[in-house]
C-alpha positions in Angstrom: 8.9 14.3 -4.3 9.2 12.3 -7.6 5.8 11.5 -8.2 7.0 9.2 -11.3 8.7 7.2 -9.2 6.4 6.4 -6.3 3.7 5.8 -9.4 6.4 3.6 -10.7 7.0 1.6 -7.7 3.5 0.8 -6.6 2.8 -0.6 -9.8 6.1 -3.3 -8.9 5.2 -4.1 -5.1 1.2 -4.6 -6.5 2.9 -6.9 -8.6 4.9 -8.7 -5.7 1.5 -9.4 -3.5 -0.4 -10.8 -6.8 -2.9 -7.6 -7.6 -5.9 -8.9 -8.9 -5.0 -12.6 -8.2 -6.9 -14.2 -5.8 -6.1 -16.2 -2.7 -7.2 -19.4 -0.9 -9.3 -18.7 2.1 -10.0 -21.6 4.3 -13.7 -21.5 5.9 -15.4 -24.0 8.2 -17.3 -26.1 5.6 -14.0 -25.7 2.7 -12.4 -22.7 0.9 -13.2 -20.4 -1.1 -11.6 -17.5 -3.5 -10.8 -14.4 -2.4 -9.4 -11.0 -4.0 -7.5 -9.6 -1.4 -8.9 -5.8 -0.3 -6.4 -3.1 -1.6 -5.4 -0.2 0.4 -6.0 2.9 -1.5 -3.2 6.1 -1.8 -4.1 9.5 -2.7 -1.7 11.8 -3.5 -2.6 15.2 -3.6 -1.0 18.4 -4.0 0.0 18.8 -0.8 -0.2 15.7 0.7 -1.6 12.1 0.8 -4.2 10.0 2.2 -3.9 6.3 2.9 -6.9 4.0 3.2 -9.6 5.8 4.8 -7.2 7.4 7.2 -6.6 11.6 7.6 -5.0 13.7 5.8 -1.2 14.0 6.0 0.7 17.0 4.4 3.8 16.0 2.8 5.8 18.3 5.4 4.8 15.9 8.5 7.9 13.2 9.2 5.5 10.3 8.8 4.3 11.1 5.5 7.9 11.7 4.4 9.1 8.3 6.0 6.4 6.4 3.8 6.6 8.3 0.9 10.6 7.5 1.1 9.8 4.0 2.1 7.8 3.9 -1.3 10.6 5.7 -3.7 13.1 3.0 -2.3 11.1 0.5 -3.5 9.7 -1.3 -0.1 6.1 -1.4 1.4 6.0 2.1 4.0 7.1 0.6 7.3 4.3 1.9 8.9 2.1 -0.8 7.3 3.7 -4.2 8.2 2.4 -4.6 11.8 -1.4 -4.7 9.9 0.1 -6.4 6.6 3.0 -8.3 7.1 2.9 -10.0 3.8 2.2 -6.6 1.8 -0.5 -4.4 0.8 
């Protein structure tokens, strides 16, 4: 796992969905700003965690498909049914 890399590549897609730029949210009486939430990853030793979800060792297929998903420079499939404009 090149750790550089998936560092490296978070950074760009955070930069694709406007980290730390905040969006229009239409509300009953107007709009109003909002900072959209960001999805944390931990990477560990021996695995990862994303958001507030389990653990996942690095050996389980899943993990693997959204770390690779990551190192080729796209979102991890496994997010776009809950974020389909990016995370």
């Amino acid at each position: 796992i090149d750790f550089d890399l998936i560092l490296e590549n978070i950074k760009d897609l955070n930069s694709l969905v406007g980290e730390g730029i905040s969006q229009i949210e239409h509300t009953p009486r107007g709009a109003r700003l909002r900072r959209p939430e960001p999805l944390p990853l931990t990477l560990y030793q021996n695995g990862i965690v994303v958001g507030n979800g389990a653990f996942r060792p690095y050996q389980h297929p899943a993990t693997q498909q959204c770390l690779q998903d990551i190192m080729d420079g796209y979102f991890p499939s496994e997010l776009q049914p809950r974020y389909p404009d990016g995370v």
